[in-house]
KEFIKOL-6288 format. One record per residue (C-alpha): x, y, z negated; residue number from 1. Coordinates in Angstrom, 3 decimals, always signed. Each point is the difference from the previous one (the first is absolute). Layout:
<rs>
R          x          y          z   seq
R          X          Y          Z   NUM
...
</rs>
This chain:
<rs>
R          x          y          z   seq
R     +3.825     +6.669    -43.219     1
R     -1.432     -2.602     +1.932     2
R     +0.806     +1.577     +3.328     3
R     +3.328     +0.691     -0.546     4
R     -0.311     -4.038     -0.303     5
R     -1.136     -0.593     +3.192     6
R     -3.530     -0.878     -1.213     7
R     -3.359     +1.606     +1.926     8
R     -3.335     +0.306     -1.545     9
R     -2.225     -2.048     +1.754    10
R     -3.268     +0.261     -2.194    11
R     -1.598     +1.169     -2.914    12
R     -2.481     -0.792     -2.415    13
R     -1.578     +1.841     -3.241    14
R     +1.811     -0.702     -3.034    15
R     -1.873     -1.739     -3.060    16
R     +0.503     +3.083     -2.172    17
R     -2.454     +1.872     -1.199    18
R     +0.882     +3.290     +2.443    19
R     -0.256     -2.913     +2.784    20
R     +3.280     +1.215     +1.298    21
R     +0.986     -1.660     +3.236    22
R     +2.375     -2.308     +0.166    23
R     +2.536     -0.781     +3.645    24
R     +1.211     -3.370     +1.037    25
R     +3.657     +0.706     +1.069    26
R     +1.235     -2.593     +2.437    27
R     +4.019     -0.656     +0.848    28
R     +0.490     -2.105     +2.650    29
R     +2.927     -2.467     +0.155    30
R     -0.142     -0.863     +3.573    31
R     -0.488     -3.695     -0.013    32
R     -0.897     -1.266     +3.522    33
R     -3.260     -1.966     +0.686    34
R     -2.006     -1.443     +2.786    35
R     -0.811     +3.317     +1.696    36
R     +3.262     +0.957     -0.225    37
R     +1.547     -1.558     +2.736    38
R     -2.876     +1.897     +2.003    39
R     +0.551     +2.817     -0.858    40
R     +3.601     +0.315     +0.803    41
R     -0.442     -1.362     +3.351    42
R     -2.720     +2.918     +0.616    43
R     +1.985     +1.851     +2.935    44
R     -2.324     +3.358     -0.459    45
R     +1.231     +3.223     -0.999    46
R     -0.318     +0.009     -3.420    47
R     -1.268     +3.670     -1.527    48
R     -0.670     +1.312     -3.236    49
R     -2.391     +2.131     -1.160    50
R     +0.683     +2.903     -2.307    51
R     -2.970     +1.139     -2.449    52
R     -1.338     +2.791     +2.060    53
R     -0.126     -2.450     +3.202    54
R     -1.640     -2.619     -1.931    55
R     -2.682     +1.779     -1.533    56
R     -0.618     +1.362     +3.568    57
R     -0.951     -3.596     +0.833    58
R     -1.595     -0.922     -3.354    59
R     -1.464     +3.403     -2.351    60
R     -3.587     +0.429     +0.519    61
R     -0.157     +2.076     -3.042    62
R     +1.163     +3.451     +1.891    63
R     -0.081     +0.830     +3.505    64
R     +3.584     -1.224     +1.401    65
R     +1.894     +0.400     +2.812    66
R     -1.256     -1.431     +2.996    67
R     +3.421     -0.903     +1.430    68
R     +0.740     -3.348     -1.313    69
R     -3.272     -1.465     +1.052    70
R     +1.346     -0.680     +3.088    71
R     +3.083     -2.498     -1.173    72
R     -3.284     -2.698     -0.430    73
R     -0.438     +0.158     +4.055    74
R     -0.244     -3.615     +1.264    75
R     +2.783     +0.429     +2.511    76
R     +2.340     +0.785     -3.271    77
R     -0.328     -3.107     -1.399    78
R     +2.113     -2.121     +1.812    79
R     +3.098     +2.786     -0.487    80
R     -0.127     +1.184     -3.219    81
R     -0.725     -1.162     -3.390    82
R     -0.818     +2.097     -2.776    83
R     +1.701     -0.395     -3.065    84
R     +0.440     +1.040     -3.357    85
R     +2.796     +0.932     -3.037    86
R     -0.122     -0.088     -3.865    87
R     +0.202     +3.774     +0.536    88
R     -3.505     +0.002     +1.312    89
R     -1.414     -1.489     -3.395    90
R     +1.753     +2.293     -1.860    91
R     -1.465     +2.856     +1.656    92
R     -4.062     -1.150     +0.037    93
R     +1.045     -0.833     -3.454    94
R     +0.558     +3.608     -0.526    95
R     -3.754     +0.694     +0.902    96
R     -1.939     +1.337     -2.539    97
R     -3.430     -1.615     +0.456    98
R     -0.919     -3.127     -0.475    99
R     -1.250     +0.179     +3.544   100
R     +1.241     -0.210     +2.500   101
R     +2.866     -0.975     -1.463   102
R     -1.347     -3.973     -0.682   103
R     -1.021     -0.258     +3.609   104
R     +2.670     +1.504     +1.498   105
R     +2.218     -2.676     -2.083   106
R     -2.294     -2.644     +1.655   107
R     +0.681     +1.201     +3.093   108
R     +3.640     +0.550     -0.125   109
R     -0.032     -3.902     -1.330   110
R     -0.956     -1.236     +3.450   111
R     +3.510     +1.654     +1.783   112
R     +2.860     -2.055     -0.131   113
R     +2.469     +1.321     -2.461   114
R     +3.706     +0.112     +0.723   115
R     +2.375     -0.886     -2.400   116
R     +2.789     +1.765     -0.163   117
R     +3.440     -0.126     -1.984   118
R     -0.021     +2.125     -2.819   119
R     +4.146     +1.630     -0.267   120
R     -0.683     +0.455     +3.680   121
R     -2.994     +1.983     -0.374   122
R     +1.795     +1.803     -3.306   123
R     +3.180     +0.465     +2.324   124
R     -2.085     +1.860     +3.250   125
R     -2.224     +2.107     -2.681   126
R     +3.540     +1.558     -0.884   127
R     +0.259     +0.769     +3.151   128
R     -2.922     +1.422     +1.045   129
R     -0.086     +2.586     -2.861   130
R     +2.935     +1.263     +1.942   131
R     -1.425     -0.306     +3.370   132
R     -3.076     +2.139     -1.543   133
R     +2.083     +1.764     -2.628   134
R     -1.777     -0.849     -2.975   135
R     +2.490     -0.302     -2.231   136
R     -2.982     -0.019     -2.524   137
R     -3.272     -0.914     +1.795   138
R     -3.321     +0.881     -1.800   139
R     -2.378     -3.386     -0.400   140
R     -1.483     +0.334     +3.519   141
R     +3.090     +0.726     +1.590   142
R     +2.043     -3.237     -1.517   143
R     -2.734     -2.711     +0.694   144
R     -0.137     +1.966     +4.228   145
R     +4.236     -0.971     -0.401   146
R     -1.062     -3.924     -1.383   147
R     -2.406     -0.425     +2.118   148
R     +2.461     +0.582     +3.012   149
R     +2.616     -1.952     -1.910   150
R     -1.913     -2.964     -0.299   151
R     -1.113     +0.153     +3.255   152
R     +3.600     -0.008     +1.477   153
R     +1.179     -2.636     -3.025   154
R     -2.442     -2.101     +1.955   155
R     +0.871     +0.272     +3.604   156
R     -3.239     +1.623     +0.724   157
R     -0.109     +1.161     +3.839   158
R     -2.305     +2.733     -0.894   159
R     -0.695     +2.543     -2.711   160
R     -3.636     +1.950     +0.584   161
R     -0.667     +3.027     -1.819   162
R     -1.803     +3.682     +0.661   163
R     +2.625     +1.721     -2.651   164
R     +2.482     +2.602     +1.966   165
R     +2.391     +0.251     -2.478   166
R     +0.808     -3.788     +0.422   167
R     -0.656     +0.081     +3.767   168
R     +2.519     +3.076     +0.403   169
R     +2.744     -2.784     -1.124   170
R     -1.419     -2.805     +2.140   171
R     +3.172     +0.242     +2.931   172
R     +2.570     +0.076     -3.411   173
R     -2.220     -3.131     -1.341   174
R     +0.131     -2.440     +2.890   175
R     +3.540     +0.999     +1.064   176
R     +0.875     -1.325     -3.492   177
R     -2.068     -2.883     -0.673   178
R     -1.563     -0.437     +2.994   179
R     -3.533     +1.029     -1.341   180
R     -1.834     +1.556     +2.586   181
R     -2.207     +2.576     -1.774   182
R     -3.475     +1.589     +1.684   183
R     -3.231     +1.040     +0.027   184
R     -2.890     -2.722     +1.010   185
R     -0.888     +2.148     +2.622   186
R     +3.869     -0.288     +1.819   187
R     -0.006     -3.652     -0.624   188
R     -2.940     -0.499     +1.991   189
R     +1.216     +1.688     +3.047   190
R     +3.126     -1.408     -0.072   191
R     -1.502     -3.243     +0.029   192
R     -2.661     +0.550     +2.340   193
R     +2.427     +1.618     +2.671   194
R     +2.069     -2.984     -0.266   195
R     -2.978     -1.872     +0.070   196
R     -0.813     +1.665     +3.053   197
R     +3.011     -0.816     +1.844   198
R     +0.068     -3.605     -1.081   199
R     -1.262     -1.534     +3.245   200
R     +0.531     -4.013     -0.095   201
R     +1.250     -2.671     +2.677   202
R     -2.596     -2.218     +0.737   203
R     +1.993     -3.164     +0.530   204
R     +1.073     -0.542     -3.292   205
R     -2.938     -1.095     -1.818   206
R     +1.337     -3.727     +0.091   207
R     +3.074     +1.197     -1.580   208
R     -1.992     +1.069     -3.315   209
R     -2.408     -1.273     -2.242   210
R     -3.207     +1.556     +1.535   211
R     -2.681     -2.171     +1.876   212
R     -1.477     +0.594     +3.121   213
R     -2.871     -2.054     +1.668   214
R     -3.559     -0.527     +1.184   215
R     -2.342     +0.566     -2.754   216
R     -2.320     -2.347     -0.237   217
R     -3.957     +0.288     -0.064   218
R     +0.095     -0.525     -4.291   219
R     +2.528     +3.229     +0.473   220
R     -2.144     +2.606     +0.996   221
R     -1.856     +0.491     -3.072   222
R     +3.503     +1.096     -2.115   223
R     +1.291     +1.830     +3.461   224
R     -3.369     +2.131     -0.154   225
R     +0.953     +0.722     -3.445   226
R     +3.600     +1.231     +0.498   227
R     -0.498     +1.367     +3.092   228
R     -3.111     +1.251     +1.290   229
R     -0.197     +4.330     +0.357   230
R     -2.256     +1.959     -2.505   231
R     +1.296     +3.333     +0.909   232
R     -1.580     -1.020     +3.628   233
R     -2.955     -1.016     -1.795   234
R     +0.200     -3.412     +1.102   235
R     -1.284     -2.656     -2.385   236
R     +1.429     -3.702     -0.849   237
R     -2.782     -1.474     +1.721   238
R     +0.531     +2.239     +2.970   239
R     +3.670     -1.268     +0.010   240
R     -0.449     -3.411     -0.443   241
R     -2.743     -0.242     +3.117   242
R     +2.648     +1.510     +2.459   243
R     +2.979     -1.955     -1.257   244
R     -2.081     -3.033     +0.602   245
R     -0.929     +0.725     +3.537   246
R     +3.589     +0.702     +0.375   247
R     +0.806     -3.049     -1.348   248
R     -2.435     -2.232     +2.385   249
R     +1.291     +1.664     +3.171   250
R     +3.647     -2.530     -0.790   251
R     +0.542     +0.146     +3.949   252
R     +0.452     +3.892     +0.173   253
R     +1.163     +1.070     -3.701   254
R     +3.197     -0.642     -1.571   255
R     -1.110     +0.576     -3.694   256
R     +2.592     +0.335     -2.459   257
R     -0.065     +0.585     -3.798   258
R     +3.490     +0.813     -2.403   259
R     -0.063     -0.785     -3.346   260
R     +2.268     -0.299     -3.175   261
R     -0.590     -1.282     -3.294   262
R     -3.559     -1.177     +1.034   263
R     -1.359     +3.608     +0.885   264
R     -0.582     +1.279     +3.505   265
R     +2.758     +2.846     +1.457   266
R     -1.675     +0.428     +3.570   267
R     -1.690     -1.309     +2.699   268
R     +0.097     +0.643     +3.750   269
R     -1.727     -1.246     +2.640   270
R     +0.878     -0.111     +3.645   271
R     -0.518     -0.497     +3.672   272
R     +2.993     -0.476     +2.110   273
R     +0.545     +0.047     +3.488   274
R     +2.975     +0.162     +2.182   275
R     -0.318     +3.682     +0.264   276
R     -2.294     +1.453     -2.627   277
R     -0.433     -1.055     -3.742   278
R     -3.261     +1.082     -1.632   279
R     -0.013     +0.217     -3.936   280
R     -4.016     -0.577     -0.538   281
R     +0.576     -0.291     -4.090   282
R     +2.557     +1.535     -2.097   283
R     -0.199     +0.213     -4.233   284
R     +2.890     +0.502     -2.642   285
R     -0.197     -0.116     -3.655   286
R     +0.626     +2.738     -2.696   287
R     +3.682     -1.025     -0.592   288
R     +3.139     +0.910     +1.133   289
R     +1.019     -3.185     +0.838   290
R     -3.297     -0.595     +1.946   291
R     +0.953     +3.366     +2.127   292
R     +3.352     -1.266     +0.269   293
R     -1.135     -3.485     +1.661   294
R     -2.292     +1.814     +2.339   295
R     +2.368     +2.201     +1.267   296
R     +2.406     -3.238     +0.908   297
R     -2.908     -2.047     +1.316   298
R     -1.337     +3.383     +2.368   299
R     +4.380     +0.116     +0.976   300
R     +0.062     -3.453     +1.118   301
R     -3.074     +0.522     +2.135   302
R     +1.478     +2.681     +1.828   303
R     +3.331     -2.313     +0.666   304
R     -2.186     -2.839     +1.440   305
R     -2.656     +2.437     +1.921   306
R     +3.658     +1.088     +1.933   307
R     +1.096     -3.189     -0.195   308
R     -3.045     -1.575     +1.841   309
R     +0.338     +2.059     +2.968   310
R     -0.145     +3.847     -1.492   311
R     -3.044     +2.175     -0.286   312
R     -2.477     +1.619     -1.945   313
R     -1.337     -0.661     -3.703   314
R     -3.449     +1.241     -0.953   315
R     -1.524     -0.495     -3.961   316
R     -3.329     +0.290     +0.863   317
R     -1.041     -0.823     -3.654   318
R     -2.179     +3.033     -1.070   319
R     +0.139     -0.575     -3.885   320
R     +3.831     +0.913     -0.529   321
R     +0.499     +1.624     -3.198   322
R     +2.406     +3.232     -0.700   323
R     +2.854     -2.488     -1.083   324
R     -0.265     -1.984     +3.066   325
R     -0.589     +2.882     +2.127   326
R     +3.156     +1.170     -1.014   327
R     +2.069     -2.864     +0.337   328
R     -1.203     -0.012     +3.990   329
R     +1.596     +3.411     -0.158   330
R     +2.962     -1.012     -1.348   331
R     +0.577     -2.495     +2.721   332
R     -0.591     +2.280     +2.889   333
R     -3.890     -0.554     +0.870   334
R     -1.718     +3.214     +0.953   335
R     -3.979     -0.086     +0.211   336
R     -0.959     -0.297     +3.527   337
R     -3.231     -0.273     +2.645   338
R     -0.383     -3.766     -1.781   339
R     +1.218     +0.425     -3.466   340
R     +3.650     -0.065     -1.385   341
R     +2.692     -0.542     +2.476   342
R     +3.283     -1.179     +0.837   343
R     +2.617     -0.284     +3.007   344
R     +2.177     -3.182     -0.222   345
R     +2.843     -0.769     +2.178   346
R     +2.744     -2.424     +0.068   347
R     +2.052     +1.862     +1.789   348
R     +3.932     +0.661     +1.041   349
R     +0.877     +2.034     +2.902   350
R     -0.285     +3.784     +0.896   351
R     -2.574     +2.411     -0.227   352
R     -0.948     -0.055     +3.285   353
R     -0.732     -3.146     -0.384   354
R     -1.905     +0.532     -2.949   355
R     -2.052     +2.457     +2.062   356
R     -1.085     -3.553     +2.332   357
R     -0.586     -2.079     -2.607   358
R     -2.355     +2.971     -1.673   359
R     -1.882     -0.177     +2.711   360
R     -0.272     -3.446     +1.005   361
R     -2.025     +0.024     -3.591   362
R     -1.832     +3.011     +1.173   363
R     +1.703     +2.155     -2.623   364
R     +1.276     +3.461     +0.162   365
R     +3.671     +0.535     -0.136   366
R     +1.599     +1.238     -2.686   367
R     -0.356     +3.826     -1.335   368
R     +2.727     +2.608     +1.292   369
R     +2.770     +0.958     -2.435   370
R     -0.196     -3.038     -1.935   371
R     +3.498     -1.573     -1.144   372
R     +1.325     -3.838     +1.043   373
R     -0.347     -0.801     -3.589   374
R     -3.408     +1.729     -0.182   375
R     -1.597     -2.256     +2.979   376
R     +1.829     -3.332     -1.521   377
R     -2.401     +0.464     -3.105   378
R     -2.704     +1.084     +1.987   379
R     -0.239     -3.482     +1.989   380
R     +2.026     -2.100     -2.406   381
R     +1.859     -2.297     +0.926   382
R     +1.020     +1.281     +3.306   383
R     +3.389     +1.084     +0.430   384
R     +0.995     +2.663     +2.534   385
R     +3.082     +0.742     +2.235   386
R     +1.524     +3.223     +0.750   387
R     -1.849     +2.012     -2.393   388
R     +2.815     +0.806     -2.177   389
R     -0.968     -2.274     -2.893   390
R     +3.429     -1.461     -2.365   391
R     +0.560     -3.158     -0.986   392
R     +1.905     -1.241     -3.085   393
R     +1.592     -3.308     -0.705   394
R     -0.233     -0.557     -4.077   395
R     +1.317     -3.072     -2.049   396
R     -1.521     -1.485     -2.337   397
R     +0.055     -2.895     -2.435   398
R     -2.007     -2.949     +0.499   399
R     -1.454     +0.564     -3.673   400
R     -1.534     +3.205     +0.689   401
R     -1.047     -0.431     +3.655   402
R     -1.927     -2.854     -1.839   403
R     -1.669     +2.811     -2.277   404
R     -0.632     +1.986     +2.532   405
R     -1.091     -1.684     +3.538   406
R     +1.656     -3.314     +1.099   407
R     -2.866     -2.548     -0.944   408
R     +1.980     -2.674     +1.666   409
R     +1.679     +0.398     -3.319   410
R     -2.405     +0.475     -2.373   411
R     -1.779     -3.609     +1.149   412
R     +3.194     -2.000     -0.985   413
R     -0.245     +1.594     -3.763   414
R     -1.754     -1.589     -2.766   415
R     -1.182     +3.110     -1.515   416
R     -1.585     +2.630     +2.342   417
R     +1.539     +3.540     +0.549   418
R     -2.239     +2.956     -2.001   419
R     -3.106     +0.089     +2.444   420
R     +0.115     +3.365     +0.325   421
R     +3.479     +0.659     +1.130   422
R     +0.077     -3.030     +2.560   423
R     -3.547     +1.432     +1.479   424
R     +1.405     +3.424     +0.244   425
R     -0.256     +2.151     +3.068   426
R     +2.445     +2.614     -1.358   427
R     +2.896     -0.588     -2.304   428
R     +3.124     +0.994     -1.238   429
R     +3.649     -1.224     +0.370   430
R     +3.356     +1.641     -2.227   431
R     +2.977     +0.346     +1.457   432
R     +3.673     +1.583     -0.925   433
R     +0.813     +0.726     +4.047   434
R     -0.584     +3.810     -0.846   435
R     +2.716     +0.579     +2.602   436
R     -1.810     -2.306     +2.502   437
R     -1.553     +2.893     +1.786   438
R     -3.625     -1.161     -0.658   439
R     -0.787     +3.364     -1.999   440
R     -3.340     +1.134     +1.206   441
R     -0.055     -2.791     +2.798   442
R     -3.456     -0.817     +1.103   443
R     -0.960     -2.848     +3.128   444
R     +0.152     -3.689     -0.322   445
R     +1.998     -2.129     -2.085   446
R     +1.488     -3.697     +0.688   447
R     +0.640     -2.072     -2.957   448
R     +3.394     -2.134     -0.095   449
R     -0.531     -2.582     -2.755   450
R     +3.348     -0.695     -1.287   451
R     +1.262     -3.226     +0.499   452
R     -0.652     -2.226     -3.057   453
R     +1.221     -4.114     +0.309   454
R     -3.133     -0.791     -2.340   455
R     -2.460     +1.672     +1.967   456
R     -0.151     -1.396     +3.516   457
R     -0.738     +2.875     +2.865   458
R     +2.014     +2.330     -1.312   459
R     +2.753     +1.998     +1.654   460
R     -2.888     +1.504     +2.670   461
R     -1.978     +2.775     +0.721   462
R     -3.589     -1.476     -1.176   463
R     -2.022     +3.128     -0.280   464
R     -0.729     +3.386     +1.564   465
R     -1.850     +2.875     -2.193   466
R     -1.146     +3.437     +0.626   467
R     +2.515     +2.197     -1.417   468
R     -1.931     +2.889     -2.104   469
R     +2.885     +1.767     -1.961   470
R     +3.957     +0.294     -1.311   471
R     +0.528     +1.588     -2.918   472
R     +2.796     +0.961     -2.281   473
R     -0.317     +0.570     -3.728   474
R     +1.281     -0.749     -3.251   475
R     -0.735     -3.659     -0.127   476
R     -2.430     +0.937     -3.677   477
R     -1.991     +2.359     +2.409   478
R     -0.201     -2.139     +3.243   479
R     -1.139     -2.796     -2.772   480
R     -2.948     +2.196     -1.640   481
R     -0.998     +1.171     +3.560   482
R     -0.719     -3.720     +1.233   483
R     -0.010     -2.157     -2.980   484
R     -3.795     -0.967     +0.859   485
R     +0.469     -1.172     +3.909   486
R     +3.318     -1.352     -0.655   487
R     +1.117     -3.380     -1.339   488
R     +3.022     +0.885     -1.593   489
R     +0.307     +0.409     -3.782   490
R     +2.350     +2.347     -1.659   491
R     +2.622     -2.547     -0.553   492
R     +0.017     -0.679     +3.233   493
R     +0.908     +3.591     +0.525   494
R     +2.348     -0.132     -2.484   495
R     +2.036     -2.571     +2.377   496
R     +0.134     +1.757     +2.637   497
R     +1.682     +3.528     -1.600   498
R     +1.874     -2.492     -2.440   499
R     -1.550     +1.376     -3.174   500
R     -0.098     +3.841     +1.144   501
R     -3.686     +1.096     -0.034   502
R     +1.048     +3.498     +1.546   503
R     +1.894     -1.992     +2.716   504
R     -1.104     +1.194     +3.785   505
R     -1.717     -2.838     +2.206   506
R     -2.420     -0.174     +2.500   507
R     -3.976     -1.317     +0.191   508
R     -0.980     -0.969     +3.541   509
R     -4.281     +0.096     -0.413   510
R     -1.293     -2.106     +2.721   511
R     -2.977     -1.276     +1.383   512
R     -1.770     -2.667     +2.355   513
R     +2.685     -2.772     -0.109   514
R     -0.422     -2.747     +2.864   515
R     +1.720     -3.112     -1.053   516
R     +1.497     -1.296     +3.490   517
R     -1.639     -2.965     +1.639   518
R     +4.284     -1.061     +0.854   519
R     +2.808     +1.306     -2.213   520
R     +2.700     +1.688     +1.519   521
R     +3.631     -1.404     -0.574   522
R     +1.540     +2.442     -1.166   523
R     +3.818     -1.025     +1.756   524
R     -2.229     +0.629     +2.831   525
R     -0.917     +3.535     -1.009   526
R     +3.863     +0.227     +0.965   527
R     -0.334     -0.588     +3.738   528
R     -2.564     +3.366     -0.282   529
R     +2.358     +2.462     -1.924   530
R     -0.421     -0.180     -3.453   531
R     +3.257     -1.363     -1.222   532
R     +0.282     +1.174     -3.497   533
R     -1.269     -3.277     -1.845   534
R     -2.824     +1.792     -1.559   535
R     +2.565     +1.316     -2.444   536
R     -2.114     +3.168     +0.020   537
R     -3.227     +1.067     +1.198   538
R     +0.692     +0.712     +3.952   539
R     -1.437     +1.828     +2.553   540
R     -1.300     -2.537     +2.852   541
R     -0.453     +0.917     +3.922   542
R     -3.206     +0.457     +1.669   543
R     +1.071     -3.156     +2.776   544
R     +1.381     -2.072     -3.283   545
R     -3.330     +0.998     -1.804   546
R     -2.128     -1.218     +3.179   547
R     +1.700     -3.241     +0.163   548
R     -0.526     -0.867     -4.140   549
R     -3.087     +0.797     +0.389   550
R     -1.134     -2.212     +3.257   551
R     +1.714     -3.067     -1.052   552
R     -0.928     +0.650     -3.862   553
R     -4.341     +0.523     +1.207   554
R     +0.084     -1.915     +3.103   555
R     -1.403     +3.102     +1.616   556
R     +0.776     +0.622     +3.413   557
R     +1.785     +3.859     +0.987   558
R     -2.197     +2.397     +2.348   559
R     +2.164     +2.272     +1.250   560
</rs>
């Protein structure tokens, strides 16, 4: 009865009888609001539930388990996804026979958040789903699988985790009707981590969010040698904090800088710069994602102001770099060299033979046959080549979003910061209904056209230029599941764009490294250069127009 109430057991007890039979505390939960509320709904992670099996994965020391799920309590997790929980969950460790471990499974379950959900909207989707399943009359296990899905979706859950096929064989049925996204712990964690992987951040954007970046100070070094000293390189605190500090003395020749948010240390690099060479001589990140995320931007802007400062070569001679970090360098293009890791940095537009001269004026090879224009741009970001066969697209877009995305002009005018992540960035995604644009599978570089807005001053100019990575075409539900976790739209967002029509055909343009120009372009000045069409629609710009956006928009001189 009491389920079928919308109560959950959350305890139990032994009865005062004299067969001491046990007696369960059934909670229903009317939803009132209180002061963590407000938190919680403004928690932007993905938020997944846990069906039984995946949560005694995590929790059942009683039997030996399935290994899978220990991985969803990674560090690097935390900052995307927060577990959750459902009455359903109760209902089922309620089931459990034994007293143990069904009391400290109960504790455990206690310290998720629990959703509430709407209780006709979960009875409404369970009707469903017996059909989806075809259960017309599901055995016990089988109808609390179908309510624990309903809830989940009744909820607005982003994620449903589970090991059971037969729910799993539905999952594409599931999400294409509520939007539920069904899988295994093991699929959610690659997903993530590949996006992960490509999320490479923009360095100058730090003042545009809420993270702190600065000197640390001598009373620092103590909680930095906590956070971020290397034990898999069998270095010790103390051993940290003694070379920090003689980093620290030599001010004249180190640029030492430390990120943090919310009090705790993300990173910390420390550098030698020269006209031609920068030398990384320390270089730490913390355990979370955002921590990798900041270190990625800060390592970006480097490379920008090593090419900036005259081009040339960057070296991390830091010995102690753990796996994470190691990676990130990879990421970004450094390859382990005669003197560590390595990278190439030009600021650059002309031709390649050109490119050849200014190789070796650095004393650096040129670059390896058979690679692609688009190939060498990322491979000595941020120069820009000529004749090498490399598109260029003109794209509007609102001032609203080009604030999400990259134009920290913007951002600094607003009284409450765009989502850190997004505006730090290296590789996002923008929507767009131009399917007969003839951007389909276009890859090169892509200049932004901010649409002209009278409350937003700059607009109506090119302010931007960005690597483009990919074009594709889908149902706008797919394209939206594909890049929902390095993109800042939300499904209503979508929704706008196909007019209500989730299986409405639009485009997603994935692009990387955006340069926000040092001078905006006018845009009635794009005229005078060919592209006449108002930014109706994306366009398709000229090499000589492209050349002359970019000089005036970087102040960067043509070699040709």
């Amino acid at each position: 009865m009491w389920p079928k109430l919308g109560f959950a057991p959350i305890g139990g007890r032994p009865g005062r009888g004299a067969n001491g039979v046990e007696l369960t505390y059934w909670w229903y939960d009317l939803h009132a609001k209180d002061l963590f509320s407000i938190i919680e709904e403004s928690d932007d992670r993905l938020r997944v539930v846990m069906d039984c099996n995946v949560f005694r994965d995590l929790h059942d020391t009683s039997e030996t388990r399935n290994q899978e799920a220990k991985s969803l309590l990674a560090d690097w997790l935390s900052g995307q996804i927060e577990l959750c929980t459902v009455n359903e969950l109760f209902i089922e460790i309620d089931r459990l026979v034994l007293p143990f471990p069904r009391e400290a499974l109960r504790r455990d379950a206690a310290r998720y958040r629990k959703l509430e959900y709407d209780g006709h909207r979960t009875d409404a989707i369970y009707e469903e789903l017996k059909t989806i399943f075809g259960q017309t009359n599901p055995n016990t296990q089988q109808a609390s699988d179908m309510k624990h899905v309903a809830m989940s979706a009744a909820v607005d859950a982003d994620v449903f985790l589970t090991r059971d096929n037969e729910i799993l064989s539905h999952a594409s049925e599931i999400g294409e009707r509520h939007g539920l996204q069904i899988m295994r712990p093991v699929e959610l964690i690659s997903r993530l981590n590949e996006a992960e992987q490509a999320a490479l951040y923009q360095p100058a954007r730090f003042a545009s969010t809420d993270i702190q970046t600065n000197r640390p100070r001598p009373e620092d070094v103590g909680i930095l040698a906590e956070k971020l000293h290397v034990p898999s390189q069998r270095e010790s605190r103390v051993q940290f904090e003694a070379k920090l500090r003689a980093i620290l003395c030599d001010v004249r020749q180190n640029t030492v800088i430390v990120a943090q948010a919310n009090f705790s240390p993300l990173f910390l690099v420390a550098r030698r710069q020269t006209p031609a060479r920068c030398d990384i001589v320390m270089l730490r990140c913390g355990h979370t994602a955002l921590a990798a995320t900041s270190l990625r931007h800060a390592l970006l802007q480097i490379i920008a102001d090593t090419a900036k400062s005259g081009d040339g070569k960057i070296v991390v001679q830091e010995q102690l770099l753990s796996d994470e970090v190691q990676g990130i360098l990879h990421e970004l293009g450094f390859r382990i060299g005669p003197e560590g890791w390595e990278k190439v940095t030009l600021r650059f537009l002309g031709s390649m033979s050109k490119l050849d001269q200014a190789l070796q004026a650095i004393k650096e090879p040129r670059p390896a046959e058979g690679l692609t224009g688009t190939e060498i741009e990322s491979q000595y970001w941020p120069a820009k080549i000529i004749g090498a066969d490399v598109d260029t697209w003109a794209v509007a877009i609102q001032s609203g979003w080009a604030t999400e995305l990259f134009e920290t002009k913007f951002a600094d005018e607003l009284l409450i910061r765009p989502n850190r992540e997004l505006i730090l960035s290296r590789e996002n995604v923008y929507y767009s209904a131009a399917i007969q644009s003839g951007m389909e599978g276009a890859k090169g570089r892509v200049l932004w056209y901010v649409s002209k807005d009278r409350h937003q001053t700059g607009t109506g100019s090119i302010r931007a230029c960005s690597r483009l990575l990919e074009v594709r075409r889908g149902r706008a539900r797919d394209l939206f599941n594909a890049f929902r976790r390095i993109g800042v739209f939300k499904w209503r967002d979508i929704l706008k764009i196909t007019g209500g029509d989730k299986n409405k055909e639009i485009i997603a343009l994935r692009f990387a490294d955006t340069e926000l120009f040092e001078t905006s372009f006018p845009g009635a000045q794009a005229k005078t250069l060919g592209i006449r069409n108002n930014f109706t629609s994306p366009v398709k710009v000229t090499e000589n127009a492209f050349v002359e956006i970019y000089r005036q928009g970087m102040q960067v001189p043509v070699s040709s």
